[in-house]
C-alpha positions as CSV (number, residue, x, y, z in Angstrom):
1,X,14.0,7.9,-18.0
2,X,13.5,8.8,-14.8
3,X,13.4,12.1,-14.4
4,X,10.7,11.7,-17.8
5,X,8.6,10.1,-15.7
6,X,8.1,12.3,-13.1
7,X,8.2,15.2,-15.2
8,X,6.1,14.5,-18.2
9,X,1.8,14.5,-17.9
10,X,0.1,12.1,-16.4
11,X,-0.8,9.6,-19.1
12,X,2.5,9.8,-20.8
13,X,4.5,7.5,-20.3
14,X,8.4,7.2,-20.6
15,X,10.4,4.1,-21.6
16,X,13.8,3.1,-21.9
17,X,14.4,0.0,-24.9
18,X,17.5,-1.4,-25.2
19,X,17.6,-3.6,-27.9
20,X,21.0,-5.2,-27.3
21,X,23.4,-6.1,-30.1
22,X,21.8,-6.0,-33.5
23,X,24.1,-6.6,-36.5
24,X,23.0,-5.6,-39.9
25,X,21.4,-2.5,-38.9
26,X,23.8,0.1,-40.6
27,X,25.7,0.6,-37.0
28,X,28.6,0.5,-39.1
29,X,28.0,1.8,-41.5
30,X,31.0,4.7,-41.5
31,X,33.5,2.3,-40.0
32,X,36.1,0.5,-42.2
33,X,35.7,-1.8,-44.7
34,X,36.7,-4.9,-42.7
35,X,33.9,-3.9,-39.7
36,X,31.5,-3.5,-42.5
37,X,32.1,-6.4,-44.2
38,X,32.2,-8.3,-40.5
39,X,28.9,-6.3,-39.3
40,X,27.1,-7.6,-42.7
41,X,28.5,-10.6,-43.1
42,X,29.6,-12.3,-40.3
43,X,28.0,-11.1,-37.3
44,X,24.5,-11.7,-38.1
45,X,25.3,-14.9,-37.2
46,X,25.5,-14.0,-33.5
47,X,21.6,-13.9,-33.4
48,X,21.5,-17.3,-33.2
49,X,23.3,-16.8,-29.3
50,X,22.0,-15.4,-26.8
51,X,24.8,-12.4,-27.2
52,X,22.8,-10.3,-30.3
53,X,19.4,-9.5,-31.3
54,X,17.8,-10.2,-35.0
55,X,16.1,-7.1,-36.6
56,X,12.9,-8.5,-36.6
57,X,13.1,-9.6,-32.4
58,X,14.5,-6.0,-31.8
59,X,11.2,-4.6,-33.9
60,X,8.8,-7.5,-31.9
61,X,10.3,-6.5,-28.6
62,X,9.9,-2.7,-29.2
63,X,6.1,-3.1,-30.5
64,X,5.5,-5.5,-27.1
65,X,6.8,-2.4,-25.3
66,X,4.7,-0.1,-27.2
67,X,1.5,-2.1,-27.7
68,X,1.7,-2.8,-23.6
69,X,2.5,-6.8,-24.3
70,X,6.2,-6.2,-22.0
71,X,4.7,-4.3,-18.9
72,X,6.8,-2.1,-18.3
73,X,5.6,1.0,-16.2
74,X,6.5,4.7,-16.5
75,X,10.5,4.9,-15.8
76,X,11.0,1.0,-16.8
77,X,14.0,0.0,-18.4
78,X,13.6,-2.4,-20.9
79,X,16.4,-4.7,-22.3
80,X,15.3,-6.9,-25.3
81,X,12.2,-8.1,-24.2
82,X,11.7,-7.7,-20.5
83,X,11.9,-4.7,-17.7
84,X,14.7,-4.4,-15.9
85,X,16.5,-2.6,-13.5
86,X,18.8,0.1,-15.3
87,X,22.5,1.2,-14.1
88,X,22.4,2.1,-10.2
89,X,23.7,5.3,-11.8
90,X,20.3,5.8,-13.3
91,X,18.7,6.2,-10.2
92,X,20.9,9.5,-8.9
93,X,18.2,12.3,-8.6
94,X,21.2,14.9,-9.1
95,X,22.7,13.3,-12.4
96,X,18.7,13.0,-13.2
97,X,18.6,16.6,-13.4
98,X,22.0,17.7,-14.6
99,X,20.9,15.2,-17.3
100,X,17.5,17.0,-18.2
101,X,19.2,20.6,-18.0
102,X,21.9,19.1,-20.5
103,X,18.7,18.6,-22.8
104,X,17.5,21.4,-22.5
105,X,20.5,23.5,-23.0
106,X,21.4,21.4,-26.4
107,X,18.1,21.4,-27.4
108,X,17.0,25.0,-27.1
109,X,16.0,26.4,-30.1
């Protein structure tokens, strides 16, 4: 996100969401039929810890990102529903760029 940020336009901004855990997404759906069963069944449940996110928080967080109601500035991290700070890894310049050239390589058309 980083490196987004200081590459992109000025006026377009770059953020990271992390939603966290959220079971009965379809995450699963190509794993067995126990971890399906679990992810549909069982572990929705978990939403009601703090250790997983509901669909609908995950989709409220991500429009409070979007619609500016999290601030979260250019290069922000955001986990669930607040900024954070991101991995210290994140913040390595040279991975930053062997990151974007990795883009661009697997992107090219």
């Amino acid at each position: 996100m980083h490196e987004y940020a200081r590459r992109l336009p000025a006026g377009i901004d770059a953020v990271a969401y992390n939603p966290g855990f959220v079971p009965g997404t379809g995450l699963a759906r190509n794993a067995d039929p126990v971890s399906r069963f679990a992810m549909r069944r069982i572990l929705p449940a978990m939403t009601l810890t703090p250790f997983a996110t509901g669909r609908n928080a995950a989709g409220r967080h991500l429009a409070d990102v979007v619609l500016g109601t999290t601030q979260a500035p250019t290069g922000s991290y955001v986990d669930r529903s607040r900024a954070d700070r991101s991995s210290p890894e994140s913040y390595d310049p040279r991975r930053e760029g062997e990151l974007w050239d990795a883009a661009e390589r697997f992107t090219a058309t």
